[in-house]
C-alpha positions in Angstrom: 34.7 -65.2 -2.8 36.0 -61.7 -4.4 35.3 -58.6 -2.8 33.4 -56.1 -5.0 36.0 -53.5 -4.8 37.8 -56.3 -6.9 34.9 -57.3 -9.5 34.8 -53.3 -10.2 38.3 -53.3 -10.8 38.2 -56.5 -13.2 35.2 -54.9 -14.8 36.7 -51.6 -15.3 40.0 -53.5 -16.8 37.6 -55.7 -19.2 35.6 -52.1 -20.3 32.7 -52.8 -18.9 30.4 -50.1 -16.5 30.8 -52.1 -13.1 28.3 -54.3 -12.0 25.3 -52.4 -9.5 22.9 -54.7 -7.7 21.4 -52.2 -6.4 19.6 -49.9 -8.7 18.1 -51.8 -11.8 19.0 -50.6 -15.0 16.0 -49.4 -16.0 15.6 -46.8 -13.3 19.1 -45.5 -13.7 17.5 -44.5 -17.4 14.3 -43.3 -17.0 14.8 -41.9 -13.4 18.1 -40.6 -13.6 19.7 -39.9 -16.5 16.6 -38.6 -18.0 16.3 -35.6 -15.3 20.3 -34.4 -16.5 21.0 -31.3 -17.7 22.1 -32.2 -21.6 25.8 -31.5 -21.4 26.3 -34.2 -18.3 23.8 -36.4 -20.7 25.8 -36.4 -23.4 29.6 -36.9 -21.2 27.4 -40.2 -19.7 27.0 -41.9 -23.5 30.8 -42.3 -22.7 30.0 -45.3 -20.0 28.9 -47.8 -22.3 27.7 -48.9 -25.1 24.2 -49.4 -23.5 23.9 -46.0 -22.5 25.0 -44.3 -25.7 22.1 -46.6 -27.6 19.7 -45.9 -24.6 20.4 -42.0 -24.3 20.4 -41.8 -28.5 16.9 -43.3 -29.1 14.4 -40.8 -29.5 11.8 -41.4 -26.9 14.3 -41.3 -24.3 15.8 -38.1 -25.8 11.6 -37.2 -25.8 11.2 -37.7 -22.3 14.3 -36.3 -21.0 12.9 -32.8 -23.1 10.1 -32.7 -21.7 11.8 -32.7 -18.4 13.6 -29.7 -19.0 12.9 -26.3 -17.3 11.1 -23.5 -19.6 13.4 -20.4 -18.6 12.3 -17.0 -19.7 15.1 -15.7 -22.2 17.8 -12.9 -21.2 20.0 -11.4 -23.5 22.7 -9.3 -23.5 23.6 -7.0 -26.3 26.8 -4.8 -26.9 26.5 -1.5 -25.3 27.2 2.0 -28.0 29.2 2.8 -25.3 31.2 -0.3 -25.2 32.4 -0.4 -28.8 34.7 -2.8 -29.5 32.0 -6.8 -28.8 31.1 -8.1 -31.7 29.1 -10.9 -29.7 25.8 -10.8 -27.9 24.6 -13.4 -25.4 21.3 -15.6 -25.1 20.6 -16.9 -21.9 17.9 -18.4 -19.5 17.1 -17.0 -15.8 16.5 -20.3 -14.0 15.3 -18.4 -10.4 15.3 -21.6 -8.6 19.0 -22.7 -9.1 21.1 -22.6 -6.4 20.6 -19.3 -6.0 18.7 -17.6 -8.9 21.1 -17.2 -11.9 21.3 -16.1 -15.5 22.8 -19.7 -17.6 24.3 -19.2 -20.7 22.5 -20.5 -23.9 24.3 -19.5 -27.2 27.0 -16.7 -28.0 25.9 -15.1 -31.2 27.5 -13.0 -33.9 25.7 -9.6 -33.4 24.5 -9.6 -36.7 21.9 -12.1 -35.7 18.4 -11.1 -33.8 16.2 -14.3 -32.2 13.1 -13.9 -34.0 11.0 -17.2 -32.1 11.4 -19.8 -30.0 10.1 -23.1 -30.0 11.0 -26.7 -28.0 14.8 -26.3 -28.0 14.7 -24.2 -31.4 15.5 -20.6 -32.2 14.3 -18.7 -35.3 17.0 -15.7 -36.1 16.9 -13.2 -38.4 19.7 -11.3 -40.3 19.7 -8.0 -41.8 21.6 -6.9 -45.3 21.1 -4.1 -47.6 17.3 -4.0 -46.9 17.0 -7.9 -46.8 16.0 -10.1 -44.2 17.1 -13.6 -43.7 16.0 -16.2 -41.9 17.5 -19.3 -40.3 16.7 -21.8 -37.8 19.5 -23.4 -34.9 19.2 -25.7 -31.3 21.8 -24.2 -29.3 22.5 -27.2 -27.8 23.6 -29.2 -30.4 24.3 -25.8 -32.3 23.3 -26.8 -35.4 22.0 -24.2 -38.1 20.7 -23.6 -41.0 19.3 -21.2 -43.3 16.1 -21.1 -44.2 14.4 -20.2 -47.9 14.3 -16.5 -48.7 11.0 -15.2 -48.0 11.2 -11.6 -49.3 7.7 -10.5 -49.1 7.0 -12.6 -45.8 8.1 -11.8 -42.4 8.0 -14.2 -39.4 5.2 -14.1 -36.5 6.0 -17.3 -35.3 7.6 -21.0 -35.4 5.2 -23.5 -34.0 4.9 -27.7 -33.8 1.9 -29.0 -35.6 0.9 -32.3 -33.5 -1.2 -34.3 -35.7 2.0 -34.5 -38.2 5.0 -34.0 -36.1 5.8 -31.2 -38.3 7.6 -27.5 -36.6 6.3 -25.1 -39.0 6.9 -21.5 -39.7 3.8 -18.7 -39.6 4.8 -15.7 -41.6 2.7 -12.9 -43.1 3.2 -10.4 -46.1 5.4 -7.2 -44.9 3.6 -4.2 -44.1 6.1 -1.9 -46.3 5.6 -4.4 -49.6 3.4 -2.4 -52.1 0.1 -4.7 -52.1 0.4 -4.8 -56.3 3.9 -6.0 -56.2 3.1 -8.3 -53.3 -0.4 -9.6 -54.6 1.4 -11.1 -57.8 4.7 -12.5 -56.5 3.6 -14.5 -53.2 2.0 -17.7 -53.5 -1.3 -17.6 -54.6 -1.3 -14.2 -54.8 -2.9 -13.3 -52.1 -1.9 -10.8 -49.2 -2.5 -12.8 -45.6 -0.9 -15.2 -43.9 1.4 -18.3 -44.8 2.9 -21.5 -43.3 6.0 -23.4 -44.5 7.5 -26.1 -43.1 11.5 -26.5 -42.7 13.2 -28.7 -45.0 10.2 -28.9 -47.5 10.3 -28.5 -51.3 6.3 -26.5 -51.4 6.3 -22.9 -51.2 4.4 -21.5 -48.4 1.0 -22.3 -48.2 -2.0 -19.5 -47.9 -4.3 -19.9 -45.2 -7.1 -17.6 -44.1 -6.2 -14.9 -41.1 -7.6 -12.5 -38.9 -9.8 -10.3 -40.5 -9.2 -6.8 -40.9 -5.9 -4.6 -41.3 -5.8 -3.7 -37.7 -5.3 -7.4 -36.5 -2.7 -7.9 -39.3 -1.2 -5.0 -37.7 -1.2 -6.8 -34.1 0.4 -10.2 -35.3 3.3 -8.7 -37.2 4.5 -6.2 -33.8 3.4 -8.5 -30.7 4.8 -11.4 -29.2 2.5 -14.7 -29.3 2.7 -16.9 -26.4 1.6 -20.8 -25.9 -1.0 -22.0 -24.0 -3.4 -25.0 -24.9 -1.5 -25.8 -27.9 -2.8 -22.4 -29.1 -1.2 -18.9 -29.7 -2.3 -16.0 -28.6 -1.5 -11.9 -29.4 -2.9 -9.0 -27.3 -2.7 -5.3 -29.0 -0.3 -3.4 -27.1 -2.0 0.3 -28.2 -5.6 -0.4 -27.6 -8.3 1.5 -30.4 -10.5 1.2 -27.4 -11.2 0.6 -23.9 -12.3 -3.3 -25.2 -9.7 -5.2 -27.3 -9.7 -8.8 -27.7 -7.0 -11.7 -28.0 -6.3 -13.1 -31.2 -6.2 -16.4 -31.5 -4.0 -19.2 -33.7 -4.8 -23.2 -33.1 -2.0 -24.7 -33.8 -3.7 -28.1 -35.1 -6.8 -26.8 -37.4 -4.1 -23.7 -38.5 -6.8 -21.1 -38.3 -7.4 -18.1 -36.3 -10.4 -17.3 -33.7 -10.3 -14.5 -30.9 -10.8 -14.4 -27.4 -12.5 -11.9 -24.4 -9.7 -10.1 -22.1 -10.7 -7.9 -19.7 -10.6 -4.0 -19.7 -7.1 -2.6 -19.0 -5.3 0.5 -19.5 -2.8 1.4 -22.3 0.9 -0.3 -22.0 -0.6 -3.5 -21.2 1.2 -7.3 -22.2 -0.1 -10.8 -22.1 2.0 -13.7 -20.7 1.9 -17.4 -20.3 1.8 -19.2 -16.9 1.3 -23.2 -16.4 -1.0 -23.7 -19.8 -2.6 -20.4 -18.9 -2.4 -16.9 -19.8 -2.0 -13.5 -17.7 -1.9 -9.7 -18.6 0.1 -6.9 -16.9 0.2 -3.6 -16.7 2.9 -0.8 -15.4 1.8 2.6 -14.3 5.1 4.7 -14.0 3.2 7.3 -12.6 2.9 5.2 -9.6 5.7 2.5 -10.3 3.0 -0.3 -10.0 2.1 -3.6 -11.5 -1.5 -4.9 -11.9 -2.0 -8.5 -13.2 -4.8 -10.5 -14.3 -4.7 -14.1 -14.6 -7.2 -16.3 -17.1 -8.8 -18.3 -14.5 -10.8 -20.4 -17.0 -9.7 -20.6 -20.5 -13.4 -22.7 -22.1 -15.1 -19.8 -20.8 -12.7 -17.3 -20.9 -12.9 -15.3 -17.4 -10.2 -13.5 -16.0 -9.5 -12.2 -12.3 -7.4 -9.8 -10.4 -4.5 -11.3 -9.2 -1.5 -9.0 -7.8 -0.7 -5.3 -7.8 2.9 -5.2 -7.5 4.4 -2.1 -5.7 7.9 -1.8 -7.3 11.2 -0.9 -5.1 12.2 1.2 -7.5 13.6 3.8 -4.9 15.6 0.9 -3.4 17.1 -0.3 -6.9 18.1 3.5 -7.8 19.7 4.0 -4.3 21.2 0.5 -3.3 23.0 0.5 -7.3 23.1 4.1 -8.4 20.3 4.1 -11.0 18.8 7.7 -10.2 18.3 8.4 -14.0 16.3 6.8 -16.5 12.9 4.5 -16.6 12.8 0.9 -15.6 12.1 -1.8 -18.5 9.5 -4.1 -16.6 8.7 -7.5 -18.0 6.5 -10.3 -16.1 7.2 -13.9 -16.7 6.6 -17.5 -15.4 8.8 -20.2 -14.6 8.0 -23.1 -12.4 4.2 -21.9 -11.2 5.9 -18.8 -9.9 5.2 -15.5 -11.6 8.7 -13.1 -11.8 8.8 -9.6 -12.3 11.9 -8.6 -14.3 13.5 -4.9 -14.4 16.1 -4.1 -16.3 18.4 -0.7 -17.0 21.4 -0.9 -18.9 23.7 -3.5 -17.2 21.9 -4.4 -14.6 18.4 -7.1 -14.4 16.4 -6.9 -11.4 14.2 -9.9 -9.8 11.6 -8.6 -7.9 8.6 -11.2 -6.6 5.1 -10.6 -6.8 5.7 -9.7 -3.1 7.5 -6.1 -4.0 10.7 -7.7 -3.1 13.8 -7.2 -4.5 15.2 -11.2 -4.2 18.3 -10.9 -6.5 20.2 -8.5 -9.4 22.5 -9.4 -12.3 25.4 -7.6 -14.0 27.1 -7.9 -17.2 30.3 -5.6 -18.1 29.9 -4.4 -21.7 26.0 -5.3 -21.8 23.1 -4.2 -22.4 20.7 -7.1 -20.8 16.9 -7.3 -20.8 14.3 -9.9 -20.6 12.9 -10.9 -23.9 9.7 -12.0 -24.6 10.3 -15.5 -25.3 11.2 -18.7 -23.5 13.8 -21.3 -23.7 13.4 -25.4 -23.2 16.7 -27.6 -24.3 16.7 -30.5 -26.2 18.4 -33.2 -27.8 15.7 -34.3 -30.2 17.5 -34.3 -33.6 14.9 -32.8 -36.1 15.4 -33.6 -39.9 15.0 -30.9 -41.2 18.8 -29.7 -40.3 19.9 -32.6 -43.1 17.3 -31.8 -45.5 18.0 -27.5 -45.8 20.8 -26.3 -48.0 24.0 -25.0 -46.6 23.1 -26.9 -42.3 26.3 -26.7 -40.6 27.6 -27.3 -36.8 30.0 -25.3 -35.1 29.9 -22.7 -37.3 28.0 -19.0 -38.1 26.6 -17.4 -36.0 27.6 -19.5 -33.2 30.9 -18.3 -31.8 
């Protein structure tokens, strides 16, 4: 009878994956190779032919998405002082590596800003001569595009509209467009808010928005965040002591608002496990106070954490005596993370007070942004279908 060290062998010889008895096919797909990161997904469609055809069908590449980590989004932007970079780098804080660490995403020409982010995609914009350009990319595949010029329309948002499978763009009309030029050159003429969807051949379609100029105001400077297939904006500079959420479904495309509960100036809403939270920093006291939405149906919100900063530890353990700290709270995993951030350096504090780890870059600025980043192979259509698509190329470098 032949050993097995000898049928591997033959079968290696022949160019076939060797023979396991042990774990059935099916498992090593759907348990295993479905939980890799992407780049050691992609080296394993080198095996065999089975596992190329099995790792390139979409519900596989479906499921191994949604298995991916959401990471909070660091980047890291040339320093004036530094001169010379003409790069600036996107990438995830995965806390719960071994050891907390920042992993890189994308290297970008400098030229480009990351507008949105949404299931694997980014949304960047690009500044000339007083004109604003938008494009779409997946870093991991790093494929890009450009997207049609929308000169009166600026960006809020790229979302995925379930009932057709569709990612679509939420823009609204520019704030410094003169409302009689705007009125009679945007679709249908009317000032508000738009959608468009990537790779399609209809202009931007008019639907109703928030009422009012002040919420207007709102969508076009804050940052929305997900929850309940919903997106939601909180005014950073309240007109009052009572402000309320604004609200976008995602599947009837209209807007609605929603109760939050009394906080001071400077305060930010963030998403947490399908939920929301909102923080606040006093740097009088160099505390955090956060509120998390307990029940979303009937919108009731609770005290969750005051955070007392080690601020005096971070200036005197790194040398930081001068200057304010940029504090950002985030969520990755069920755990809630407080970021702080001052020139080079990113701090990870815990809602505990404690200082659990610090990142450097030479030559960087780096600060947490307000957005989040999940990987994916999914290959999305609309790459093929937009004018000028390209891989390997600008702004990736």
């Amino acid at each position: 009878m032949e050993s097995r060290p000898a049928t591997m062998a033959k079968a290696s010889r022949a160019g076939a994956p060797p023979p396991c008895s042990c774990l059935p096919e099916e498992n090593t797909f759907w348990e295993i190779l479905v939980r890799l990161p992407p780049k050691s997904l992609l080296r394993c469609r080198a095996v065999c032919r089975t596992w190329r055809r099995v790792t390139c069908a979409r519900d596989f590449l479906l499921a191994h998405h949604a298995r991916q980590p959401s990471l909070p989004i660091v980047s890291g932007i040339p320093g004036s002082e530094y001169g010379g970079a003409r790069y600036q780098d996107i990438l995830s804080f995965n806390h719960r590596a071994a050891g907390a660490e920042l992993q890189p995403v994308a290297r970008l020409d400098t030229s480009f800003f990351v507008e949105s982010s949404c299931d694997g995609l980014l949304v960047l914009s690009k500044s000339s001569n007083s004109v604003t350009c938008l494009s779409v990319c997946n870093p991991v595949t790093r494929e890009h595009a450009p997207l049609v010029d929308f000169t009166y329309l600026c960006l809020l948002v790229m979302y995925l509209h379930r009932p057709t499978g569709e990612y679509r763009l939420l823009l609204h009309t520019r704030s410094q467009t003169p409302v009689s030029i705007a009125g009679t050159l945007l679709p249908n003429s009317k000032i508000g808010c738009y959608i468009f969807a990537p790779g399609s051949d209809q202009p931007p379609r008019y639907i109703q928005g928030p009422e009012g100029r002040g919420p207007a105001a709102v969508l076009r400077v804050s940052t929305p965040y997900w929850a309940r297939d919903n997106l939601h904006w909180f005014p950073m500079q309240p007109p009052s002591e009572s402000r309320p959420i604004f609200i976008f479904d995602t599947t009837t495309e209209s807007f609605r608002q929603m109760v939050a509960p009394v906080v001071r100036p400077k305060s930010y809403i963030f998403e947490m496990d399908d939920t929301l939270g909102i923080y606040n920093y006093n740097d009088a006291t160099e505390v955090v106070y956060i509120w998390m939405l307990q029940n979303y149906e009937r919108e009731f919100w609770k005290f969750k954490y005051r955070v007392e900063l080690p601020v005096a530890k971070i200036r005197g353990q790194f040398g930081r005596s001068e200057g304010s700290l940029d504090v950002g709270v985030v969520s990755a995993d069920g755990d809630i993370l407080l970021l702080l951030s001052h020139g080079g350096w990113i701090f990870y504090v815990n809602t505990d007070g404690e200082l659990v780890d610090s990142f450097h870059r030479d030559g960087q600025h780096i600060y947490a942004c307000d957005l989040r980043f999940k990987q994916t192979l999914v290959p999305h259509n609309f790459f093929m279908a937009l004018e000028d698509s390209s891989v390997n190329a600008s702004p990736f470098l």
